[in-house]
Every structure is written in structure tokens, then in C-alpha cells.
C-alpha positions, 0 to 999 in steps of 0.5 A: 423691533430688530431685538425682539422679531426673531423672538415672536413664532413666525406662526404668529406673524401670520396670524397678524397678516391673515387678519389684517389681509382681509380686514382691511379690504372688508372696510374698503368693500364698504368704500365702493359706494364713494369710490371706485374699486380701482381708485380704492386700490390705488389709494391702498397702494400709494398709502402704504408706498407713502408708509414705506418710504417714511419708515424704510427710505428704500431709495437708498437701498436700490442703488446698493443692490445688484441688477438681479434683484432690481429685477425680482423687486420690478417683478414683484412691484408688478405683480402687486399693482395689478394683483390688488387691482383684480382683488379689488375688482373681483370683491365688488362682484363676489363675496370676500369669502368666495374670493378669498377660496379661489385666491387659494387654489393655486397656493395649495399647489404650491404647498403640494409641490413640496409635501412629501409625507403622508402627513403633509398630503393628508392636510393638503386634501383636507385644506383643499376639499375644505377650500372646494366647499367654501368656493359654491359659486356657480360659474354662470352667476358672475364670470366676470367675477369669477375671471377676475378672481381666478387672475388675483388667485394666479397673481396671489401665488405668485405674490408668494413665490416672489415674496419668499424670494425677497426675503431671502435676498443677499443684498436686502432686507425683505421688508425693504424689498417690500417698501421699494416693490410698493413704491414702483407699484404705486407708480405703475398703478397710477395712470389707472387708479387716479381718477377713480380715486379723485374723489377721495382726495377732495374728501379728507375723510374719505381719504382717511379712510381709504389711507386706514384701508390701505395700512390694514391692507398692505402695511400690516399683513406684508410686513408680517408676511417678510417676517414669517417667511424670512423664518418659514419653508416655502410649503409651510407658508403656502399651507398656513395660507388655506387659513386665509379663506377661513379668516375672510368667511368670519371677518366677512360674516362680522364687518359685511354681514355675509352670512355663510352656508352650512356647507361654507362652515364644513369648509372651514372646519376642513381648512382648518383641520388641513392646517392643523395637521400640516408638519412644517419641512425640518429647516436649516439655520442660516447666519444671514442677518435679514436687516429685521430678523435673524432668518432661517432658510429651508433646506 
């Protein structure tokens, strides 16, 4: 992997994770009826911290880093935990698409923070009108819904800032970050997770299913999510991420049957054309080894 990571376009690391990003909690929609949404999010949590600590053993990394970033990966850890609890929550109430374009509101802030061509700001209005058409959602239907996705949607942005400083990290590799911040959230998600989650563990194939959730979910997509922003701007990243509601309209239509509006097709025709048109910020070469890639940080 160390070898052959830093060949592969980090553009296609997160292809990888905006396919699985939405994959996965497609399947756990499917879930609900057998489990609750809260223990679903649990089981995905510990699936992948279990994952983590097979592959990485990130108890040897936290005593090797300093208190700073201890910090960043407590921070991240709860982030994680109740960002996949308010996902999880608002899916159960919303359509995969609908929440997966709220997700994206704050994110495309973040992208506009750092466009400063035309170029680039021309993309981000296309990205957001399209992500505004994909939205049609009416705020009297399900506030409660709504509330939550709009807290998943704050979290999510800030699952991004925090990642891409993970990644970048003096003392760590980002996906060993990643394997510690899940680990933590998985205890920190515990104490409201397990007893929705108890009858999957009774049923071992609920469990396989809710673990399969749980690797499609969070293993995947956040692995190449460390990978692809170890390599890209910030505003890049951000920007790639208005494909995200997009992926979830098509996964949504071809897993759950959620058929979308010809309005939510002209939304992600814009989305996609934002994206399209997005020039990624010049970047410097960095000579920091990342433990799995060879990372370039933006200037």
C-alpha cells in the first residue's frame, strides 16, 4: 500500500469514498426495521474501531504523539461519535438524498472561503444552486429531521477541517489518527448505542450485516478520505465533496427506490458541473512521509 498509494490520483480516493460514504448507510436504512438507527450507528462505529486496531494497533501510536494532537484526535473522536448518531437519526426521517444536500451546505462554505478565481466561484454557485435544487424539502414536513440533518451537516464540516488536519499531523500518520478517533468514539457512543444495538448481537446475522454497514461506512470512505486529503487543498476537497449529494440521489434511486424529481436531476447536473469546472489551488510538495502516503500540503 505504502508503495503504490501515492501513485493512484488522490481524485480517486475519493471517488472510492463517495461511493461507499452513501453505500453503506443505503444498506443500514434497510436495517431500521430490526434495529434502531442509534444502535446501527454504534455497531458501525465499534465495526470499524475493531477494524482499526487490527490493522493499525493505534494504542502504540498515542503515547508517541504529543498533547496537541491527542487533543485534535479527542476532538475529531467526538465529532465522529455524534455526527454518525445525527446522520443515522436524520435518515430515518429523510430521504438519503435530501440529507446527504443539507450535509453539503456548510461544506461548500468552506470551499468558498479559499476560491479566489472566477474559476472557482463560478463552480461553487453552480455546486450550490444544484445542491439548493436537490434540497426540496419543505420545513413544516419533518423539522425534527430536518434539525437533525442540519447538526450532522455543521459536524460533517467540521469532520473535514479536523480530518485535514489529521492528515497533515507531525507525529502521525492520518490514518492512524483515524484508527485512534474511532477507537475513543466508539467508547463515547457506547453508553447511547448499546441497547439499541443489543438485538444484533443476539443475531449473528444481523450483526454481519450491521459489521458489513459498518466497513462500507467508515472503513472504506475515511481511509480514502486520509488518503485523498493528505494530497489535496483543503478548497478542493471541500469542492469534490458537492459530488456527494449527487452519489446519494443515484445509490438512493438503486438500493432504496428513491426516485428523485426532475428538479433533483437539474440539481445534480449543476452539482456535477460545479465540480467540473473547480481548478484545484497550485500546492507545494511537502517531504513529510504520511506512514502511507507521500503527502503534498497546500501552500
Amino acid at each position: 500500500m505504502r508503495i503504490t498509494a501515492d501513485r493512484v490520483p488522490p481524485q480517486a480516493y475519493f471517488v472510492g469514498s463517495a461511493i461507499f460514504h452513501y453505500l453503506g448507510p443505503a444498506f443500514a436504512v434497510l436495517l431500521f426495521t430490526r434495529i434502531e438507527p442509534l444502535g446501527v450507528a454504534w455497531l458501525r462505529i465499534a465495526t470499524a474501531a475493531l477494524i482499526f486496531a487490527a490493522w493499525r494497533r493505534p494504542w502504540r501510536v498515542w503515547s508517541s504523539v504529543g498533547p496537541s494532537d491527542r487533543r485534535l484526535v479527542l476532538i475529531w473522536a467526538t465529532v465522529l461519535a455524534i455526527m454518525n448518531g445525527c446522520f443515522y437519526l436524520a435518515i430515518d426521517r429523510l430521504a438519503l438524498g435530501t440529507v446527504a444536500a443539507i450535509e453539503f451546505v456548510p461544506v461548500i462554505v468552506l470551499a468558498a472561503v479559499a476560491a479566489r478565481t472566477v474559476r472557482n466561484i463560478a463552480a461553487l454557485v453552480l455546486a450550490g444552486v444544484g445542491v439548493y435544487l436537490l434540497t426540496d424539502v419543505h420545513l413544516t414536513a419533518e423539522p425534527l429531521g430536518l434539525a437533525l440533518a442540519a447538526a450532522n451537516a455543521v459536524l460533517f464540516a467540521g469532520y473535514i477541517v479536523l480530518g485535514h488536519r489529521v492528515s497533515r499531523a507531525p507525529s502521525m500518520s492520518g490514518i492512524d489518527g483515524l484508527a485512534l478517533a474511532m477507537g475513543i468514539a466508539a467508547v463515547l457512543a457506547l453508553p447511547i448505542g448499546i441497547g439499541q444495538a443489543a438485538p444484533a448481537l443476539a443475531d449473528p446475522v444481523l450483526l454481519a450485516a450491521a459489521a458489513g454497514v459498518g466497513i462500507s461506512s467508515s472503513v472504506i470512505p475515511y481511509v480514502c478520505d486520509q488518503l485523498a486529503m493528505a494530497r489535496l487543498a483543503r478548497a478542493s476537497y471541500a469542492l469534490l465533496v458537492s459530488l456527494l449529494p449527487a452519489t446519494a440521489t443515484v445509490i438512493g434511486i438503486i438500493v432504496l427506490g428513491q426516485l428523485p424529481a426532475p428538479i433533483e436531476v437539474a440539481g445534480v447536473v449543476l452539482v456535477v458541473a460545479g465540480v467540473a469546472i473547480h481548478a484545484e489551488p497550485p500546492r507545494q510538495p511537502a517531504i513529510r512521509d504520511a506512514g502511507s502516503v507521500v503527502s503534498s500540503v497546500e501552500p
